[in-house]
C-alpha positions in Angstrom: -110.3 -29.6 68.2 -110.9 -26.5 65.6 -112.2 -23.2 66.9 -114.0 -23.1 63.7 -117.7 -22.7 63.9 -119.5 -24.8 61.0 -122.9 -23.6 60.3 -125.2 -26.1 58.2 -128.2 -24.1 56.2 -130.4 -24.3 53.0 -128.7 -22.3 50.2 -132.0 -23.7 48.0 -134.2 -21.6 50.6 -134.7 -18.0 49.7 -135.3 -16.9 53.2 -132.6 -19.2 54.9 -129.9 -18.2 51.9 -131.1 -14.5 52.1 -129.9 -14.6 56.1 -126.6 -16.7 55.8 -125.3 -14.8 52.7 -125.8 -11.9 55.1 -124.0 -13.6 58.1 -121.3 -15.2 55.4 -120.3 -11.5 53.8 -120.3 -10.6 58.0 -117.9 -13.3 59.0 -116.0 -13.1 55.7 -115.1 -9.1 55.8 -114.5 -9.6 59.7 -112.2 -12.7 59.1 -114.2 -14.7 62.0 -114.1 -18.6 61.7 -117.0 -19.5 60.8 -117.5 -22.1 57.6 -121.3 -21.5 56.3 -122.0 -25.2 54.0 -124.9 -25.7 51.4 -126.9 -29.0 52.8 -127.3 -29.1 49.0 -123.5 -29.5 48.2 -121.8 -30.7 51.6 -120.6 -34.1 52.6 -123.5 -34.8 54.9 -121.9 -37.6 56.6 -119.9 -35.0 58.6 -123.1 -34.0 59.7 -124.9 -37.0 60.8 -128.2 -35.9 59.2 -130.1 -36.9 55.8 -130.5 -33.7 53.6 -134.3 -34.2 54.4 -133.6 -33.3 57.9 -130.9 -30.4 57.4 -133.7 -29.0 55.4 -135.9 -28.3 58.6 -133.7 -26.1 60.4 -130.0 -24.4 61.0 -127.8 -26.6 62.4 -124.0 -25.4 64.1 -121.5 -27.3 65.0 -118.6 -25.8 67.1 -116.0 -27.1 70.1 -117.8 -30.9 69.0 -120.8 -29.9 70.0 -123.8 -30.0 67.6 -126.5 -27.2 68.0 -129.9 -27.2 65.9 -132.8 -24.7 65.5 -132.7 -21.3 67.8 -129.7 -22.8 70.3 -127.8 -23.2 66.4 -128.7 -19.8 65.9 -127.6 -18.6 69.5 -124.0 -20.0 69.0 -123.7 -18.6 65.8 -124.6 -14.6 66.8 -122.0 -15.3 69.8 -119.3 -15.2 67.7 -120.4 -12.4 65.2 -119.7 -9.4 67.6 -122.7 -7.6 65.5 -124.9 -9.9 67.2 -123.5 -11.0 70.6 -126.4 -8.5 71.4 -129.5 -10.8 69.7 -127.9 -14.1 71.5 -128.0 -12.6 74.8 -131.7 -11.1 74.1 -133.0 -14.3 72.7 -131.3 -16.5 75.2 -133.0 -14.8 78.2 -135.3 -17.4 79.8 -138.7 -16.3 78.8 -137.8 -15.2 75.5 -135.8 -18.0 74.7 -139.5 -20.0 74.9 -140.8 -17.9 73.1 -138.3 -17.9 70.5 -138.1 -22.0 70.3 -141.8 -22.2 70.1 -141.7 -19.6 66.9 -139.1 -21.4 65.5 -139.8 -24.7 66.6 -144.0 -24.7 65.6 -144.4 -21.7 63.0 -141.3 -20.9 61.4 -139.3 -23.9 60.4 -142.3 -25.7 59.7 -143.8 -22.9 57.1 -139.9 -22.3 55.8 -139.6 -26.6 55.4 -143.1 -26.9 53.7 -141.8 -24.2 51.3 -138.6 -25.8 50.3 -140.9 -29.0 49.8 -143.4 -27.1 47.3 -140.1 -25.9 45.4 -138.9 -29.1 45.2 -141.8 -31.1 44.1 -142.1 -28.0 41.4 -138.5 -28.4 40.3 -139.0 -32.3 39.7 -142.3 -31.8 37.9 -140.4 -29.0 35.4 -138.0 -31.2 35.0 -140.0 -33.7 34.2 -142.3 -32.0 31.4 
């Protein structure tokens, strides 16, 4: 069993790259174990998951167990000490609702019908 913590995100999605290549520079000058892959580059049968479904939210995987969505991003501020702070906020019981339902029905959703609209755009340029 690795220690490592695997962390499976959208490099294609501004928003999504934006926050991991913030985490990944983190992790990176802290030496922490964490491996951040591109859904758009990985072996996805590691994963279990089409590249459709890694689209719609962070996924972590870490001591063989497989996280998704706000729990994902609750394992992965754990072990950033920068963040230990968030993951004990956001995993409080009532904000932890909270933050599942704004992940869960507003944010992943809007964030997934935008890689979509990219995507559909980058096959019609290519296309032309």
């Amino acid at each position: 069993m690795s220690d490592e913590t695997r962390v499976l995100y959208n490099a294609d999605c501004p928003v999504c790259n934006f926050e991991i290549s913030h985490y990944a520079a983190y992790t990176k000058r802290q030496a922490l174990s964490i491996r951040f892959e591109d859904l758009n580059v990985s072996e996805m049968a590691d994963w279990g998951l089409s590249r459709d479904d890694a689209a719609r939210r962070l996924y972590v995987l870490k001591d063989e167990q497989f996280y998704s969505g706000i729990s994902a991003f609750i394992v992965l501020w754990r072990d950033m000490p920068r963040y230990r702070w968030i993951a004990r906020l956001v995993d409080l019981p009532g904000i932890r609702h909270l933050a599942i339902f704004i992940y869960d029905y507003v944010l992943a959703p809007l964030i997934y019908r935008w890689h979509l609209r990219r995507q559909k755009r980058r096959n019609l340029e290519t296309h032309l």
